[in-house]
N, C-alpha and C positions, 0 to 999 in steps of 0.2 A: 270735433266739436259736436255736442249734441242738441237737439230742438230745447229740453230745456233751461240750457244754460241762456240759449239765445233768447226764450222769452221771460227766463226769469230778471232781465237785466243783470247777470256774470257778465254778459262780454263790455260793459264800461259803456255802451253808446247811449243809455238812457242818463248815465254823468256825464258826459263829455258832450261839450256842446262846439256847433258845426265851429265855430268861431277860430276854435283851439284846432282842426284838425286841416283848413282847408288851404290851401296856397294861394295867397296875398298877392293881389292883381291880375290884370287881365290882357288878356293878348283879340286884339280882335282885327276885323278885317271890312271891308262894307260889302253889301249884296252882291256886288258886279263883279267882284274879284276873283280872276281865274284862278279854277282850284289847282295848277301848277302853280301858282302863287302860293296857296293855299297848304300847301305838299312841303312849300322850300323853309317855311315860315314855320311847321311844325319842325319841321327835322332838325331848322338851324336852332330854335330854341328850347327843341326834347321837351315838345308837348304835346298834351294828346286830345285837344280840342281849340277852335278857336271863337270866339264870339262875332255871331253876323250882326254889323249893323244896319240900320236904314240907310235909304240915301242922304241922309239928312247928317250923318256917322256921330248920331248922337242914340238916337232911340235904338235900344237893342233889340235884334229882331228874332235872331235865334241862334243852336248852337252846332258846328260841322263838329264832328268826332272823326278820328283818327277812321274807326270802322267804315264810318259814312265816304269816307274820303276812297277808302278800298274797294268798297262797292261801288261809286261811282268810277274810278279805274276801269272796273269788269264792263260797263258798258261804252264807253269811248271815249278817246281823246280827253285827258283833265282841260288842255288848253280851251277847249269847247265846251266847258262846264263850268257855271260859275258857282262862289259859296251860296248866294241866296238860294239857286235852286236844290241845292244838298242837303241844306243843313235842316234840321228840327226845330219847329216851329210851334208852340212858339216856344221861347226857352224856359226852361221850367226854374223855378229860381225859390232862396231856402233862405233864412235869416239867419246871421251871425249866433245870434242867440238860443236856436232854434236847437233841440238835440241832436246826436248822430242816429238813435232811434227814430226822429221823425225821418229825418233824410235818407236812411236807408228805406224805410214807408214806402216814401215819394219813389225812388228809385225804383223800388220793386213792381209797384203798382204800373208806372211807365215805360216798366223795361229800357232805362236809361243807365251810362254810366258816370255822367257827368252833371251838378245842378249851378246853376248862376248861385254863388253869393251875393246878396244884394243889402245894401245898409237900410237898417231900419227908419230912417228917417227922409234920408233921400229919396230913396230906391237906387240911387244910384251900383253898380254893379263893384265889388268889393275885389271879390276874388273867384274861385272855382273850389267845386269837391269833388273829387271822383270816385267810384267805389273803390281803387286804390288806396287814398286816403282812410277812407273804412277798416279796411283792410289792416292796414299799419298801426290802429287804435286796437282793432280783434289781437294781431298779433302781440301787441306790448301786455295787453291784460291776460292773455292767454301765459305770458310768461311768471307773473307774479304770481 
């Protein structure tokens, strides 16, 4: 792929909006929850982030990634770690309507792989995007 495909909008993310690309619900967890919790809960449902909430396990507070979870590994014990203290804060979050061009923006800018889907009228939190999902978009228009 070359620099001006990607900013001439060829790769489809300036049409395709986050809505259409991002997997539908969310898996979360609340701050205090040990991330061997946190570890069994990814693996058992082959995901690669989870959502922290408050203690309140309403307000969303941020988001643990899969990487976030390895690097805390590297320094001790998950059983002695919990998600609040891991995850990323606060969660960066994108609208259903919103393009895959903005949300890759967002990603880039943040060095993140993951954004809160969140409902326009709510806020309530919708689903996830991951640069994965991105990716699967690049791929399909790359074929056409």
């Amino acid at each position: 792929m070359n620099a001006r495909a990607v900013t001439s909008g060829g790769t489809g993310l300036g049409a395709t909006r986050v809505g259409d690309a991002m997997h539908e619900g969310v898996l979360s967890c609340s701050s205090d929850t040990p991330l061997s919790t946190v570890a069994e809960l990814m693996a058992a449902q082959s995901v690669h982030c989870i959502v922290v909430t408050g203690a309140d396990d309403l307000a969303v507070w941020g988001v643990i990634s899969d990487l976030d979870l390895v690097a805390a590994a590297g320094v001790r014990d998950l059983d002695a770690q919990s998600a609040g203290a891991s995850a990323a804060t606060p969660a960066l979050t994108i609208h259903p309507g919103d393009t895959l061009q903005r949300a890759a923006q967002v990603m880039t800018e943040h060095a993140v792989a993951h954004l809160l889907v969140v409902d326009d009228t709510s806020g309530e939190p919708v689903g996830v995007l991951s640069t994965l999902d991105v990716a699967r978009v690049l791929a399909e228009h790359s074929v056409r």
